[in-house]
Every structure is written in structure tokens, then in C-alpha cells.
C-alpha positions as CSV (number, residue, x, y, z in Angstrom):
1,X,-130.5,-132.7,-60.7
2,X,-126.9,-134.4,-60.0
3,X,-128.1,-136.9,-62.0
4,X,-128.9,-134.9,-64.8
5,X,-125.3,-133.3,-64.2
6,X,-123.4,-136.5,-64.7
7,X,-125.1,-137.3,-67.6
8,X,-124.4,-133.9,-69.2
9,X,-121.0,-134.1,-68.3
10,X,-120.6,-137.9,-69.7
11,X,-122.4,-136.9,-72.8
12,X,-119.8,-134.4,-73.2
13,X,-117.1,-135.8,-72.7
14,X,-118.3,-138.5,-75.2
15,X,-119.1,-136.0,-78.0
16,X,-115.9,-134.0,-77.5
17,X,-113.9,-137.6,-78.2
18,X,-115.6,-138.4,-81.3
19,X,-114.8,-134.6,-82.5
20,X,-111.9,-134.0,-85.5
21,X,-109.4,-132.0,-84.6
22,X,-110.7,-129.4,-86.4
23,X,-114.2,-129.6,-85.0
24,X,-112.4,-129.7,-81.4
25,X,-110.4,-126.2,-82.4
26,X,-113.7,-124.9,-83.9
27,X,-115.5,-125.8,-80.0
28,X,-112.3,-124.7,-78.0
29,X,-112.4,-120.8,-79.6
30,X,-116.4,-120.5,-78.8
31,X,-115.8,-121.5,-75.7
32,X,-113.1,-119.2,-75.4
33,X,-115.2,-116.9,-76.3
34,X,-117.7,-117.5,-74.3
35,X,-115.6,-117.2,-71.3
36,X,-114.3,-113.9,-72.5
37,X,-118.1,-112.6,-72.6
38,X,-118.8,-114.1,-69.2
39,X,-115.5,-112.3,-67.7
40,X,-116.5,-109.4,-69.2
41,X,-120.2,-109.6,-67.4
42,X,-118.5,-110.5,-64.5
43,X,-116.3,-107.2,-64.6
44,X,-118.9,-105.1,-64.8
45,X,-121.1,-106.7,-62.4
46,X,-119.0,-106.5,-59.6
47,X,-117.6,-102.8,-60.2
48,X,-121.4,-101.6,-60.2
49,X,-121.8,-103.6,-57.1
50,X,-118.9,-102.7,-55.5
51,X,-120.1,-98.9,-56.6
52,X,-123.3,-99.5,-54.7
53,X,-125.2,-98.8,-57.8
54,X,-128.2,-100.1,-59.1
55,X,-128.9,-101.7,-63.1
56,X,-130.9,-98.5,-63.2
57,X,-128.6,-95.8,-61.6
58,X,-125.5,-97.1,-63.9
59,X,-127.3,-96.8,-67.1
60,X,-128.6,-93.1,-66.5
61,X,-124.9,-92.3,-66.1
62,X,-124.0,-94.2,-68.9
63,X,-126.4,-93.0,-70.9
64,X,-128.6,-95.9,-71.5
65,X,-130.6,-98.5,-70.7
66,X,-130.9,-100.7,-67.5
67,X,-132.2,-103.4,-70.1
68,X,-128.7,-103.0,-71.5
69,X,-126.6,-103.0,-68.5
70,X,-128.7,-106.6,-67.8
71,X,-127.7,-107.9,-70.8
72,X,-124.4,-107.2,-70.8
73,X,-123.8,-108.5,-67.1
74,X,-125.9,-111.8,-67.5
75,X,-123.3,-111.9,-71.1
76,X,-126.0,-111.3,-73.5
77,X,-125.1,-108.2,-75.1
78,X,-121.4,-107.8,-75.8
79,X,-120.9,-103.8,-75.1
80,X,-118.8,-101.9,-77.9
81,X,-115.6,-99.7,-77.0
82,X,-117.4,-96.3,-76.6
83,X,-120.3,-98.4,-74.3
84,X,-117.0,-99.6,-72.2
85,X,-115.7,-96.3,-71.6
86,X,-118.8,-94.8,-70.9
87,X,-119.6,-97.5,-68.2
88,X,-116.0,-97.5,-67.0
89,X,-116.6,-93.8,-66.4
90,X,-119.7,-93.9,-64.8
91,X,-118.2,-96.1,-62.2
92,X,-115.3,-94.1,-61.9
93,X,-113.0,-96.4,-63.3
94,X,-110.3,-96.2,-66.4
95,X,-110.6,-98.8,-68.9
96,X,-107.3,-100.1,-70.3
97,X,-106.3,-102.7,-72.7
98,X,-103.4,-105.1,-72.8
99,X,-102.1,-107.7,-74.4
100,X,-102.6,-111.8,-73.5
101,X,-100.9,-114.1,-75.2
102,X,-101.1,-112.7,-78.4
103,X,-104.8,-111.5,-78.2
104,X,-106.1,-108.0,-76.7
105,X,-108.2,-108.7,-73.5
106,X,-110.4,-106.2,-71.5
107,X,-109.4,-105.3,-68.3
108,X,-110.6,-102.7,-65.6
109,X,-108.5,-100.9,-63.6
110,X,-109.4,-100.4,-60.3
């Protein structure tokens, strides 16, 4: 599996060298973006854990789905604003944006 690891990384590292700039910009924002979907999970993962709640128990006080609340924590599913706040609330948290270096981020308030 290491192995495998290396070889991934080297193979990498070799395709992001041969990119164009403009390829390379194009890879850096999906990855940014993909980190902002995984920070997101992560956000709400830990706040229902923290909450002692189960997949199930948040999405009946959301008001939806435990399918959905997986999705969104394993970064599947990217919740909308109103899904946010109603998560947020059935946590018993406030949700609050504020700007990042020129872009809006997420961020839960504890």
C-alpha cells in the first residue's frame, strides 16, 4: 500500500509539472474547492458529535434525511444556506459568514 502511495504521489507530481499555467490554476481552484467541501463535512461532523447526536437524530431535527446528513459529512452533498441554518439550529449553534481573503467562507460558531 506505501508503495502504491509513492507512486501516486510521483505520478502527481509528474503530471502537475507538465501542466500550463492555465491547466495548473484550473487544478488549484478544484482543489480548493474540494477542500472547502471537505471543511465543510468536517464542521458538521464534529458539531453533531460533539452534540452527542446520531446521523439519524440530526436529520429529524433538521428536517430531513440521515442519507443527507451522510452525504454531506463524508462531502458528497454540498448543503444549501437554508439546509445550513437548519442544521446549525438543530445543533444549537449560529451559523455566520465572513470574509477570507476576498471569498465568503463558512464558519460555525460555537
Amino acid at each position: 500500500m506505501a508503495e502504491q502511495l509513492v507512486n501516486w504521489r510521483k505520478d502527481q507530481q509528474r503530471r502537475l509539472a507538465e501542466m500550463t499555467g492555465a491547466e495548473r490554476e484550473e487544478y488549484t481552484a478544484a482543489w480548493e474547492v474540494v477542500g472547502m467541501r471537505m471543511h465543510l463535512a468536517e464542521l458538521v461532523y464534529t458539531a453533531r458529535v460533539d452534540a452527542g447526536l446520531s446521523q439519524a437524530e440530526l436529520a429529524k431535527r433538521a428536517g430531513t434525511k440521515q442519507s443527507a446528513i451522510s452525504a454531506i459529512e463524508r462531502a458528497g452533498q454540498v448543503p444549501g444556506g437554508l439546509m445550513l441554518e437548519r442544521i446549525a439550529e438543530a445543533l444549537g449553534l449560529e451559523l455566520t459568514f465572513s470574509p477570507v481573503s476576498e471569498r465568503r467562507r463558512l464558519q460555525a460558531v460555537l
